[in-house]
C-alpha positions, 0 to 999 in steps of 0.5 A: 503229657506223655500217657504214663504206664509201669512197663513198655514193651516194644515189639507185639512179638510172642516174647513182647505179649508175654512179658506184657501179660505175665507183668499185667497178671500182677497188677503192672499197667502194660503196653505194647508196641506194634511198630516195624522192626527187621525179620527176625522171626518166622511170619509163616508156619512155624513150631515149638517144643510142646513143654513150653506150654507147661513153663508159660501159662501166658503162651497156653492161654492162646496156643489152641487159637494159634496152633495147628495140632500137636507133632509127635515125630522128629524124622531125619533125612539124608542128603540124598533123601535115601536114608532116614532116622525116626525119633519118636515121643508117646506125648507130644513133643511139639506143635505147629502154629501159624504166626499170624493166628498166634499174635492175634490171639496174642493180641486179644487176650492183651487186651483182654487183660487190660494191656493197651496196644500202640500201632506205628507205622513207622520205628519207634525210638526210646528216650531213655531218661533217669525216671522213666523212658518216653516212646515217640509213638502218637501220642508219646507213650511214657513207662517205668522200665521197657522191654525191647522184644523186636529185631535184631541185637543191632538194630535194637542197640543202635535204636537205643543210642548205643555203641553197635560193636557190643552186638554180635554179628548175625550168621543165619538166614531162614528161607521158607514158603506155606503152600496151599495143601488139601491132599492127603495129610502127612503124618505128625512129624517135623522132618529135617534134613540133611544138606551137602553144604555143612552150613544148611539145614532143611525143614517142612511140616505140615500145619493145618492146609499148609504145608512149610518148607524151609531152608536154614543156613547158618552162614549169614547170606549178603546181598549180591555185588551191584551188577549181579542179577542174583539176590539173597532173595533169588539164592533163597527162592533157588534152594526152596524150589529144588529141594521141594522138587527133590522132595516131590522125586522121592514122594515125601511131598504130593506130586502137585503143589499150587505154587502160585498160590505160596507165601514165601519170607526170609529171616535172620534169627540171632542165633546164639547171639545172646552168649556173645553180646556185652550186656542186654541193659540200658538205662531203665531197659532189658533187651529180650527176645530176639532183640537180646539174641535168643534163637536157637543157633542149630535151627533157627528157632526163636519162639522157646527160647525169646518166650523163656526170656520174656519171662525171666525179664518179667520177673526181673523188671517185676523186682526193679519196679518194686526196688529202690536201685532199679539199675541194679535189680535189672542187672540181675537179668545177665545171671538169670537167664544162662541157666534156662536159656544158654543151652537152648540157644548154643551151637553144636560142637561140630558141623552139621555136616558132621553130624547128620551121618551120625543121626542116621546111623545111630539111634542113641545120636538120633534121640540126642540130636532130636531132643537137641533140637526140640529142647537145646539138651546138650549133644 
């Protein structure tokens, strides 16, 4: 017989232990998935709005092991790295992390809490049955309802059976590297800057001895014509490496770097994806995180919004484990989330091309472009 639990949730992903821990917290036997799923979130350095802490005690019971010190500074860059514009808060307005560090930390209050935790090697698929949903992990794990907090929009909904046309296409790409770093320390702030391109957004920060670079476009990359030497990966590790030497020319990074030493990944956040896809419920199941589309579409960003999503899913599957009409308590989660979340994930109005002129010549723009980016505040 299939292990029985109130909720799954399939993804050991920041939005996957959320939901875990904050249903576990009231009294719901819980279990987490850890199986493989596509790159959708950052696995190297990363950052987070510092309010988050404030909205999700789950996420503040870990952030001191996950994270590498608190930002203060949002420090803007032209193209040519000649101009720059500062936004400043006196709190925090963020903090560094590494992926890593989070998830295990994660990981052990899961535990901690009484949540158990299924390893796969291999994709995990769902039954989706009128009474209960049945995991094919080893050995098949069986739940009330499941949360779907991995991959992709698409891989997410083909894995669940359905018809692909309800999700939404996927147009960004991350690039990033961590690099070694004990020189002198740069200072408390996330540094963004600008591109020629108008699809391209570039990033670093340093957090603990690592130092991030990284590069966002928010026009999907494809992989290469057969034939064709270059790869999305070749195209991603030619950008880094000129704008790290760029940045090392204008002395905005140290002068030697050990790059031998780097990790380097590619992503593909769901930008916005969320506003666009038909539904995020199946039978007995919520798609959330970056499953259900929630990343930022100006940065890339997927920790705020897929932990903000975590928990409206928490509350709703809460109510629908308690409700006599399941279906309908989870349909409530389509008007649940828009409030917190549909700014969040929202692309600007215009290009960024268009508007990191304005964010380095104006103050008001740089403080509305910065609070965007931290906080998804409309521009």
């Amino acid at each position: 017989m299939p292990t029985a639990h109130d909720i799954a949730v399939l993804g050991a992903t920041p939005a996957g232990y959320v939901a875990a821990l904050t249903l576990a917290g009231r009294g719901h036997a819980a279990a987490v998935v850890d199986c493989p799923a596509s790159p959708t979130e950052s696995p190297l350095a990363d950052w987070m709005p510092a309010e988050l802490l404030k909205t999700c005690p789950a996420l503040k019971a870990v952030a001191a092991a996950g994270a590498d010190g608190p930002f203060r500074a949002v420090q803007f860059h032209s193209s040519d790295l000649a101009r720059e514009a500062v936004f400043r808060q006196r709190t925090h307005a963020g903090l560094f992390l590494r992926r890593a560090r989070l998830i295990r930390a994660f990981e052990a209050r899961a535990r901690k809490a009484g949540v158990r935790i299924v390893r796969s090697r291999r994709p995990v698929r769902p039954e989706l049955d009128e009474g209960f949903v049945t995991l094919d992990t080893k050995p098949r794990l069986r739940a009330g309802l499941l949360l779907v907090a991995q991959g992709g929009p698409a891989e997410a909904i083909a894995g669940l059976g359905l018809a692909t046309r309800a999700a939404p296409p996927v147009r960004m790409t991350v690039w990033g590297i961590d690099v070694p770093s004990r020189g002198r320390p740069t200072d408390d702030a996330l540094h963004v800057i600008a591109f020629e391109e108008f699809d391209r957004l570039g990033m670093f920060f340093r957090a603990g001895d690592v130092l991030h670079v990284r590069i966002v476009s928010t026009r999907r990359a494809h992989p290469a014509p057969r034939g064709r030497e270059a790869s999305d990966g070749a195209v991603g590790a030619n950008a880094l490496g000129d704008l790290i030497a760029r940045l090392q020319q204008a002395e905005l990074l140290p002068g030697k770097l050990n790059l031998g030493k780097s990790t380097a990944a590619a992503w593909a956040p769901p930008g916005g994806a969320a506003l666009e896809m038909e539904s995020h419920l199946a039978k007995r199941t919520l798609l959330i995180g970056t499953a259900g589309g929630f990343a930022s579409a100006m940065s890339g960003q997927t920790i705020d919004p897929s932990v903000r999503s975590a928990l409206v899913a928490a509350e709703v599957a809460g109510e629908a484990l308690a409700s006599d009409g399941v279906q309908e308590a989870l349909a409530d989660y389509k008007k649940r989330w828009r409030e917190p979340l549909a700014d969040r994930i929202r692309p600007p109005g215009t290009t960024l091309r268009m508007l990191m002129p304005m964010v380095l010549s104006n103050k008001a723009m740089t403080a509305r472009f910065a609070t965007a980016l931290l906080r998804g505040e409309g521009l």
